[in-house]
C-alpha positions as CSV (number, residue, x, y, z in Angstrom):
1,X,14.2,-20.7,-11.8
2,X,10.4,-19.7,-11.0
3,X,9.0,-23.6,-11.1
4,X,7.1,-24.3,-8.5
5,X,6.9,-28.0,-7.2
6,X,3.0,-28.4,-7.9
7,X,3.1,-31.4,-6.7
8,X,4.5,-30.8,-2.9
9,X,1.3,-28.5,-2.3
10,X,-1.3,-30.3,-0.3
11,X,-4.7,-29.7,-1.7
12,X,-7.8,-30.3,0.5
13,X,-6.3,-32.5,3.7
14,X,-4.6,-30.5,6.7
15,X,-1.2,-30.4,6.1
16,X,0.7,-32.7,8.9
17,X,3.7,-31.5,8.6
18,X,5.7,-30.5,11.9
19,X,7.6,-27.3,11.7
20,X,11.0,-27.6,13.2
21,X,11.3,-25.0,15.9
22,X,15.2,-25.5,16.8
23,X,15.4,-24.2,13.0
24,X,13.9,-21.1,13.5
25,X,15.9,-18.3,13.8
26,X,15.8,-16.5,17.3
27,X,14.1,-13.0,17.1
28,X,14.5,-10.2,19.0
29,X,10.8,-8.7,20.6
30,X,9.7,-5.5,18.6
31,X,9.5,-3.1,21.6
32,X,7.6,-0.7,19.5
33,X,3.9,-0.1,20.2
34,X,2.1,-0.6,16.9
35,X,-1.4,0.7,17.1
36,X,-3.1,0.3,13.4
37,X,-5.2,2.6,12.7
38,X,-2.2,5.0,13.7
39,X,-0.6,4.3,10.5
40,X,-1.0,6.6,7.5
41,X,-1.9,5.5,4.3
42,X,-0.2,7.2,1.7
43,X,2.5,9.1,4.3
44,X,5.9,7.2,5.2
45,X,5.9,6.5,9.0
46,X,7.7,9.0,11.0
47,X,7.7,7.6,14.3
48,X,10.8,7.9,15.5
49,X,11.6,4.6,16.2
50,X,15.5,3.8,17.0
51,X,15.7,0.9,14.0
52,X,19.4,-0.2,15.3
53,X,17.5,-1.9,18.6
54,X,15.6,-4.0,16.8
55,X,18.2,-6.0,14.8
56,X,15.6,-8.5,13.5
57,X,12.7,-6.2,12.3
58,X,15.3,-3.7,10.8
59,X,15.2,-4.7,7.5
60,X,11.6,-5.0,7.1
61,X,11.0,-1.9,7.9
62,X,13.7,-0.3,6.4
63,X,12.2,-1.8,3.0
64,X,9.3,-0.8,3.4
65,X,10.4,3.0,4.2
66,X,12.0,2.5,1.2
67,X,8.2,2.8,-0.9
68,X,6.2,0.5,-2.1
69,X,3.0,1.9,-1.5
70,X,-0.1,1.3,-2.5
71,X,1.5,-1.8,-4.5
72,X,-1.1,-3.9,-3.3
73,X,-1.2,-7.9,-1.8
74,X,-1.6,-11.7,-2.4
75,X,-2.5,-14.2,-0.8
76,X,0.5,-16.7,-1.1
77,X,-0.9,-19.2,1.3
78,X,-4.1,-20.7,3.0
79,X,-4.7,-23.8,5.4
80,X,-8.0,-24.5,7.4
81,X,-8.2,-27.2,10.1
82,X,-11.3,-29.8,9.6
83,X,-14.4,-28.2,11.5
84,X,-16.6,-30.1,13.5
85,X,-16.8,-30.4,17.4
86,X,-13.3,-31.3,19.4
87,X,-13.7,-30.3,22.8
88,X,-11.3,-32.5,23.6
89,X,-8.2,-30.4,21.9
90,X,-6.7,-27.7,22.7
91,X,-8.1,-24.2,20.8
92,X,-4.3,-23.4,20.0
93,X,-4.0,-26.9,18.2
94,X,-6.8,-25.9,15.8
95,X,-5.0,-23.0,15.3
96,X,-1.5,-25.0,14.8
97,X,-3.2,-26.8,12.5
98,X,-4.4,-23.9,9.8
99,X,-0.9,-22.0,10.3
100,X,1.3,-25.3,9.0
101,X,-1.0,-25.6,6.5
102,X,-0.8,-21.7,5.2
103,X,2.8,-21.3,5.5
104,X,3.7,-25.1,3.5
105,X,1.3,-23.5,0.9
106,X,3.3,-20.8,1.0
107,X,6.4,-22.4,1.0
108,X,6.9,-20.2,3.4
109,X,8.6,-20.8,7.3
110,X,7.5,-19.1,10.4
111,X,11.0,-16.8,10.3
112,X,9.9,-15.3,6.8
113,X,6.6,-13.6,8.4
114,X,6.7,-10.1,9.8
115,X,3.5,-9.9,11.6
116,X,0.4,-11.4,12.6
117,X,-3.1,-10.9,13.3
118,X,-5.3,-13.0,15.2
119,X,-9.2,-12.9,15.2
120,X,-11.2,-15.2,17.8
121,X,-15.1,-14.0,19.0
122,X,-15.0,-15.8,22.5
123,X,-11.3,-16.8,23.3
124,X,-9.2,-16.8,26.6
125,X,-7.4,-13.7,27.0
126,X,-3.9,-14.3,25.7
127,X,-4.7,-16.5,23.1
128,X,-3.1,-14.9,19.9
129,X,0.4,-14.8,21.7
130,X,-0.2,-18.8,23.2
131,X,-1.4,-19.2,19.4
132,X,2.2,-17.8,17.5
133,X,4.0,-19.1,20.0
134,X,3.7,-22.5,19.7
135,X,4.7,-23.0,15.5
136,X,7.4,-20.5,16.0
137,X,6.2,-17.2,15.8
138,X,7.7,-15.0,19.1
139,X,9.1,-12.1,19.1
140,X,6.7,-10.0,15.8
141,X,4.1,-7.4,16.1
142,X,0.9,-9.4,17.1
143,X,-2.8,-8.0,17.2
144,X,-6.3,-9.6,18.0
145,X,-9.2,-8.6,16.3
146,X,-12.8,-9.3,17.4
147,X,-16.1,-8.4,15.3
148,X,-18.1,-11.1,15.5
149,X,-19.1,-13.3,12.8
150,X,-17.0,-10.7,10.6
151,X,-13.4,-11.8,12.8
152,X,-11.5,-13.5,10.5
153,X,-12.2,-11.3,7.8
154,X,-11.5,-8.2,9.6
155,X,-8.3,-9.9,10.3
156,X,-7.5,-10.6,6.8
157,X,-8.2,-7.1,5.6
158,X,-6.1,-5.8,8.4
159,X,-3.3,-8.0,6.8
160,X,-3.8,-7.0,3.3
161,X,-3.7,-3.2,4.0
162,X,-0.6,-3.1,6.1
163,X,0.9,-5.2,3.3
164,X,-0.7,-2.6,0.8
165,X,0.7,0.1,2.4
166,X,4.2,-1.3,2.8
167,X,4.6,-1.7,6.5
168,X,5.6,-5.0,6.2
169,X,6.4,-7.9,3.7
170,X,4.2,-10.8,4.9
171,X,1.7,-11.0,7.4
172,X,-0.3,-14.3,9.0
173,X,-4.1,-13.3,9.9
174,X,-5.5,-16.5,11.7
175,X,-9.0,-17.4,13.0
176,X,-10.0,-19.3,15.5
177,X,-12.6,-20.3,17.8
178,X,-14.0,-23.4,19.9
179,X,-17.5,-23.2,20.3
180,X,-18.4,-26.3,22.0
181,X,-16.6,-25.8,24.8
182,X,-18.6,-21.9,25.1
183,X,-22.0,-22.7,24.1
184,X,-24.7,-26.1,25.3
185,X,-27.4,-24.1,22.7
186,X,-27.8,-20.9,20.4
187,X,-25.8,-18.1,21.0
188,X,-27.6,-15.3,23.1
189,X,-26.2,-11.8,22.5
190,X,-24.6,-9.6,25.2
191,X,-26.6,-9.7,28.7
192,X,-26.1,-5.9,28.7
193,X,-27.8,-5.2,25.5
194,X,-31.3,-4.8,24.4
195,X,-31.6,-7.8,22.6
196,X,-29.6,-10.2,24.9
197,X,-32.0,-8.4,27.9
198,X,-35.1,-9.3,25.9
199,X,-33.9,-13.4,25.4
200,X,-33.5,-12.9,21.8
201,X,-30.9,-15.5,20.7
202,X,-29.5,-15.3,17.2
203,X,-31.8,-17.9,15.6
204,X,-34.8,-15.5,16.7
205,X,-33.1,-12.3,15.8
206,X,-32.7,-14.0,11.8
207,X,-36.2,-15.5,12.6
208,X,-37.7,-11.7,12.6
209,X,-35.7,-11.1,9.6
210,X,-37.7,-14.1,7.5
211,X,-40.7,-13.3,8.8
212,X,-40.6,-9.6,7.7
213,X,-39.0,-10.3,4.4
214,X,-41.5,-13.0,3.5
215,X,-44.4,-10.8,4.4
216,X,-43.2,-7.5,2.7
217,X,-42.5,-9.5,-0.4
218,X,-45.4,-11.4,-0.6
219,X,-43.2,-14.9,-0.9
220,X,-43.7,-18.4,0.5
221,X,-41.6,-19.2,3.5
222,X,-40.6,-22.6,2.5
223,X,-38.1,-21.1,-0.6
224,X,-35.9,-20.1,2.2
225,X,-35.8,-24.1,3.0
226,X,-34.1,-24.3,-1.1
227,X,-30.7,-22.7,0.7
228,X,-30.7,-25.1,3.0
229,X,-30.8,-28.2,0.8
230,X,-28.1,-26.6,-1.7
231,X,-25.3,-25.7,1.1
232,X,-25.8,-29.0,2.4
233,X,-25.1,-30.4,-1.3
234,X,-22.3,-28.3,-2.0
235,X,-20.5,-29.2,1.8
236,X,-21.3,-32.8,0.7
237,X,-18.4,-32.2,-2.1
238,X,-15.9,-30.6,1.3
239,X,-14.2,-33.1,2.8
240,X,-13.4,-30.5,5.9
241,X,-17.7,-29.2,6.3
242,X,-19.1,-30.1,9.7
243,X,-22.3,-31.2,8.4
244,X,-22.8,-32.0,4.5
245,X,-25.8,-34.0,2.7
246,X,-26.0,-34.6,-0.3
247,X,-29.2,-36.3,0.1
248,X,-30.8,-33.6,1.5
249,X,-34.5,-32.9,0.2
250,X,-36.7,-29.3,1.0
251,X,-38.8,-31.7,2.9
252,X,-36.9,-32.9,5.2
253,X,-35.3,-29.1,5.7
254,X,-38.9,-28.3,6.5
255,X,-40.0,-31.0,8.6
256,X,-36.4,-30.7,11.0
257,X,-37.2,-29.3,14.5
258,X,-38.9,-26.1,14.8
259,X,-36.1,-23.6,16.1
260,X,-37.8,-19.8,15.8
261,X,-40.6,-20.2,12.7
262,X,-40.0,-20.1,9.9
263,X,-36.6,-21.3,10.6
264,X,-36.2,-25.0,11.3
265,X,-32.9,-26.5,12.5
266,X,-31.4,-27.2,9.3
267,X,-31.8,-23.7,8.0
268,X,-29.5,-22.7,10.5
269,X,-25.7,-23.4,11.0
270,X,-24.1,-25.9,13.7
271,X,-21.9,-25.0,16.3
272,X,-18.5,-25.6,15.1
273,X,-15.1,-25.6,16.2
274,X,-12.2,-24.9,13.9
275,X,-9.5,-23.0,12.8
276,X,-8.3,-21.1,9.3
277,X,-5.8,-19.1,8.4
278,X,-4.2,-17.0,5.3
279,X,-0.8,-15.8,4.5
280,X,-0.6,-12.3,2.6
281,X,2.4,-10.6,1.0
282,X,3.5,-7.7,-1.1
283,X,3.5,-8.8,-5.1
284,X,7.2,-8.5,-5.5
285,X,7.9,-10.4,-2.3
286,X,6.1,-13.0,-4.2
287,X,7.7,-12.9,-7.1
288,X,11.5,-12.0,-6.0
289,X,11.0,-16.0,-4.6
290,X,8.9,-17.1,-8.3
291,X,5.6,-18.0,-6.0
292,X,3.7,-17.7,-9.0
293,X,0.3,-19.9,-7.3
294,X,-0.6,-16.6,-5.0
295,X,-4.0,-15.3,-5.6
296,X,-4.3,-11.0,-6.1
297,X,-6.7,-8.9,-3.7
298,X,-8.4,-6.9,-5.7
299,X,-9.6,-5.3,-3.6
300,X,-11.0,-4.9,0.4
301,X,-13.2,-3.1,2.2
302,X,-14.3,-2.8,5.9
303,X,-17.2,-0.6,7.5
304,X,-18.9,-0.7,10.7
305,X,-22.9,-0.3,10.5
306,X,-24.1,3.1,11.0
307,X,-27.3,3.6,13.9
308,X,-30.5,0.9,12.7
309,X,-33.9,1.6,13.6
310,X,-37.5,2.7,12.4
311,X,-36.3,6.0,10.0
312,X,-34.9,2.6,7.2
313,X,-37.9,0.5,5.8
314,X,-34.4,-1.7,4.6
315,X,-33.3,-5.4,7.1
316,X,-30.6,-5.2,9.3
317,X,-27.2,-4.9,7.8
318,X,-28.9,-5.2,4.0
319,X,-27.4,-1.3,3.7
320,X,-24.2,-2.0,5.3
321,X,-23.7,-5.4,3.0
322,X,-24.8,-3.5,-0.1
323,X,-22.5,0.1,0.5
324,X,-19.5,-2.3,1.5
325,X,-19.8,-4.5,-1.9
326,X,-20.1,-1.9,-3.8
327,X,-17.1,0.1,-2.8
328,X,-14.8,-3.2,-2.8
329,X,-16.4,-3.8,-6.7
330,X,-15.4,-0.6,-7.2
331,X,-12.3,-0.2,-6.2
332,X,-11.6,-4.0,-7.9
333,X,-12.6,-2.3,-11.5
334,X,-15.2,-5.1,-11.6
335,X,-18.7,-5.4,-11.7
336,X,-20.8,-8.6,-10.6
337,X,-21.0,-9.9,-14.1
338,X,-16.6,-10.3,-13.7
339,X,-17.4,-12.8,-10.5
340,X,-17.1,-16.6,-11.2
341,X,-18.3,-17.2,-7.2
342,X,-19.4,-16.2,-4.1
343,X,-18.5,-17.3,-0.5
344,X,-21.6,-15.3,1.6
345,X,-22.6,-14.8,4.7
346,X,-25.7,-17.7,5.9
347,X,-25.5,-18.3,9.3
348,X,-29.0,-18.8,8.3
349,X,-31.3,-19.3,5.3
350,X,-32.0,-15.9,5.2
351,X,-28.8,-14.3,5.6
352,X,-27.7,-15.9,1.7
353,X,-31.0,-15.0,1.0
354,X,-30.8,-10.9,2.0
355,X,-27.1,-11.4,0.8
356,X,-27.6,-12.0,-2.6
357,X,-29.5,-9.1,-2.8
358,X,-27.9,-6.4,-0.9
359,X,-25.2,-7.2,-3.4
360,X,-27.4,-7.1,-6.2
361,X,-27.2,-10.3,-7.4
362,X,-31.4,-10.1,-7.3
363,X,-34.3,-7.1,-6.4
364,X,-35.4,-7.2,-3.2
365,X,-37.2,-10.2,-3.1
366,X,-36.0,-12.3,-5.3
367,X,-32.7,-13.5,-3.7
368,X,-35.2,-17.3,-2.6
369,X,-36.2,-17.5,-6.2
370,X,-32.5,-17.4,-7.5
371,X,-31.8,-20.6,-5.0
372,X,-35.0,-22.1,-6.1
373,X,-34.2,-22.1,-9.8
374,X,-30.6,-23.3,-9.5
375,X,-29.2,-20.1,-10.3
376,X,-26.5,-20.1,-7.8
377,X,-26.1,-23.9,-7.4
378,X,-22.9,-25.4,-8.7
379,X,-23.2,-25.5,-12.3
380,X,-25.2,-22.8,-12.1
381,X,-24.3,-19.4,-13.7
382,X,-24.0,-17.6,-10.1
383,X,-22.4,-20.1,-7.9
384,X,-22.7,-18.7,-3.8
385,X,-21.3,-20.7,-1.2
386,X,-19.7,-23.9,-3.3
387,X,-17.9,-24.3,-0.1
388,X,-20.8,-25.7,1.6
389,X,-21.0,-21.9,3.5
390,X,-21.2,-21.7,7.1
391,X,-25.0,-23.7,7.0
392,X,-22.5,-27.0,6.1
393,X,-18.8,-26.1,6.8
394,X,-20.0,-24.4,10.5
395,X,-19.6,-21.1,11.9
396,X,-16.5,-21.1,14.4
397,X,-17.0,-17.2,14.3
398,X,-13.4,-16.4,14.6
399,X,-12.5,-18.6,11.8
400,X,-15.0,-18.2,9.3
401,X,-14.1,-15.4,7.4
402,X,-10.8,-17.0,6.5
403,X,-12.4,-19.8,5.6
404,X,-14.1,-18.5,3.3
405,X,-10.9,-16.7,1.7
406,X,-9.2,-20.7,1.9
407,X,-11.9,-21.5,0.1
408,X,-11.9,-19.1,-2.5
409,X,-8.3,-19.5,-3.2
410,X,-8.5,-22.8,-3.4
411,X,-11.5,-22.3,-6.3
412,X,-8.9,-19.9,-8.0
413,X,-6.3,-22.0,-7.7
414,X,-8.1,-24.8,-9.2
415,X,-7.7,-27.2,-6.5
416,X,-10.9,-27.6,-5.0
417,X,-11.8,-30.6,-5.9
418,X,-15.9,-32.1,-6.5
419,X,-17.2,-28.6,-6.0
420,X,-14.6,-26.8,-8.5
421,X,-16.4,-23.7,-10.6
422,X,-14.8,-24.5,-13.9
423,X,-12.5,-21.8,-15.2
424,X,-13.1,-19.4,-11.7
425,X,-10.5,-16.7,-11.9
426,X,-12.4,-14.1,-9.5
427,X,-14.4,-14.4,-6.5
428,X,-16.0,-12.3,-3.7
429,X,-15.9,-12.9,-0.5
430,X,-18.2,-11.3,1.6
431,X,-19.0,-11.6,6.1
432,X,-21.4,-9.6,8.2
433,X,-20.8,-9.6,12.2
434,X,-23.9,-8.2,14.0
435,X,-25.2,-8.6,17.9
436,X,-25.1,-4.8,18.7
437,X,-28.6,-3.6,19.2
438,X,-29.6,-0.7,17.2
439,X,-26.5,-0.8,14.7
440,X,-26.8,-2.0,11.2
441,X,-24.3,-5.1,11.5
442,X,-20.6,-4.3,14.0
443,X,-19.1,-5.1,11.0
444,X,-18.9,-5.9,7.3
445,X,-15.7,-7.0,5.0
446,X,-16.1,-7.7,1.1
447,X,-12.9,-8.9,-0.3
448,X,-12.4,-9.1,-4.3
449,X,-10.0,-11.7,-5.0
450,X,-8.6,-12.7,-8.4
451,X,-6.7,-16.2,-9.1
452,X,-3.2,-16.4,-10.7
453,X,-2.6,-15.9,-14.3
């Protein structure tokens, strides 16, 4: 009875299926005002919320009052849109798009989820509700997330917890965001703020980054160009990357326009549009329907950066990334040597670079060199970023994170294709969301994920 139809499961192409709204049961609205970080962890919830006027959600939550914490989550189902610029669609079709996707994969419909989350950076005010609304989803608990470039994985470890902690059976965390329409050049952080008073637009903010890491270290500027010329390879291989080469030599990296030295324009990510989005569930919500494809999270964990500034000799966000990793590691019962991949942070060159190394994957220094070599290349024995990362998929900020998780559980799932790591059954998925001046990173998620068995 647990034989899944292997063969119905789309594997790299957006799903096109329509979803059948008239078929979707009607819902009553959940009147109750459902503030997250309210929840206890460990403690049932004794709100006393009359369960008897809300017909539809009663069950849900009656099962989860009934214990299953601390159980833990999967990720049952994941869909992406193709990323690129469409300024002529809609931002909610882009959406649409990654939620068909996630639930097919998860053989799933839109009356079976409980809850959703939504994470966008720079959308219209509404948008999560416009969003759900439109593939069927009225009526559930809804929440929009925002921490920068960390969004979508904010949103995703929002999902997994409340899943963890038995609140409810089966959440949908979505990303989204439309750059093009926002943005003619480089993103320039809030007016408000130091930085954005000073002009300092992201590109330059990374650009003081390189600069200080290539002169503490001694190393030659141009290794941070070998990043470049492997993301574009490995987004060659991703039929839904914004911008993949696989022709791409360190010389032309180095001779592209000059965008904040050392950083030329092909050591930095496009502006992308696009959508991605993940379905998560409780283990034995999984396996009372035998969905035996859903990848296990290991692990999750989430921290805000702590005050940055002269008293730490260490980059921005390099303690926040390392602290985070470790803990998720940690709490996985893994260590680095148990990872097959890694989908990283590189809105630039030189955010894989201080990556690798805040999560110890090289000393100080020497995350350039591991590029260089062909350490973490495909076929290498440290693969980071097979997906292309954001230097060749693109950074829709909202969406990234959860592209990155699509990604991953595609790599554990064995269906992903050209760029498949042979024989991956864990990966680690890590995002860093800065722009506040004076705080190391707004936000930081690493996610330890584990394929099925």
């Amino acid at each position: 009875l647990c034989t899944p139809e292997l063969d119905s499961v789309p594997e790299q192409e957006p799903n096109t299926a329509t979803i059948e709204l008239d078929s979707v049961p009607e819902q009553e609205p959940n009147t109750a005002t459902a503030e997250l970080d309210s929840v206890p962890e460990q403690e049932p919830n004794t709100a006393t919320t009359e369960l008897d006027s809300v017909p539809e959600q009663e069950s849900n939550v009656a099962r989860a009052a009934r214990g299953r914490r601390g159980e833990g989550a999967v990720v049952s189902g994941v869909g992406t849109s193709h990323f690129g610029r469409f300024g002529d669609r809609r931002i909610e079709e882009l959406a649409w798009s990654a939620i068909t996707e996630a639930l097919v994969d998860a053989d799933l419909g839109p009356g079976d989820i409980d809850a959703a989350i939504v994470s966008s950076v720079f959308g219209p005010p509404g948008l999560a509700n416009r969003v759900l609304v439109g593939v069927g989803l009225a009526g559930i608990p809804v929440f929009q997330v925002e921490a920068a470039c960390a969004s979508g994985t904010v949103a995703f470890h929002e999902a997994a917890t409340s899943v963890g902690a038995g609140r409810f059976d089966r959440v949908l965390a979505v990303g989204v965001e439309q750059l093009s329409t926002q943005f003619a050049g480089a993103i320039i952080p809030e007016p408000s703020d130091p930085d954005g008073r000073s002009g300092l637009a992201m590109p330059a903010l990374y650009a003081l980054q390189a600069n200080r890491h290539v002169h503490v270290h001694g190393l030659d500027p141009d290794l941070l160009a070998h990043v470049a010329v492997k993301n574009k390879r490995h987004g060659a291989a991703n039929p839904r990357a914004h911008l993949g080469d696989a022709g791409l030599t360190l010389d032309r990296v180095l001779d592209s326009r000059p965008i904040a030295g050392p950083l030329t324009l092909l050591q930095c990510c496009p502006m992308t549009d696009g959508a991605a989005a993940a379905v998560l569930e409780s283990p034995r919500a999984a396996a009372d329907r035998c969905h035996d494809r859903s990848v296990s999270v290991l692990s999750s964990r989430f921290a805000s950066g702590r005050p940055w500034g002269s008293h730490t000799a260490l980059p921005w966000g390099f303690d926040t990334v390392r602290s985070t990793a470790t803990a998720a590691l940690d709490d996985a019962g893994v260590t680095l040597d148990d990872v097959d991949l890694f989908e990283v942070h590189d809105a630039f060159t030189i955010g894989e670079v201080l990556t690798v190394e805040a999560i110890g994957l090289a000393q100080p220094g020497g995350g350039a060199e591991l590029t260089a070599n062909g350490t973490t290349a495909l076929g290498g024995p440290r693969p980071v970023n097979p997906s292309g990362g954001l230097l060749s998929r693109g950074h829709p900020l909202g969406a990234t994170g959860l592209a990155q998780i699509a990604e991953a559980a595609w790599q554990l799932r064995g269906e992903a294709g050209e760029r498949q790591v042979p024989d991956a059954s864990t990966a680690l998925v890590e995002t860093m969301g800065g722009g506040a001046a004076g705080v190391d990173a707004n936000a930081c998620v690493v996610s330890v994920l584990r394929g099925p068995a």
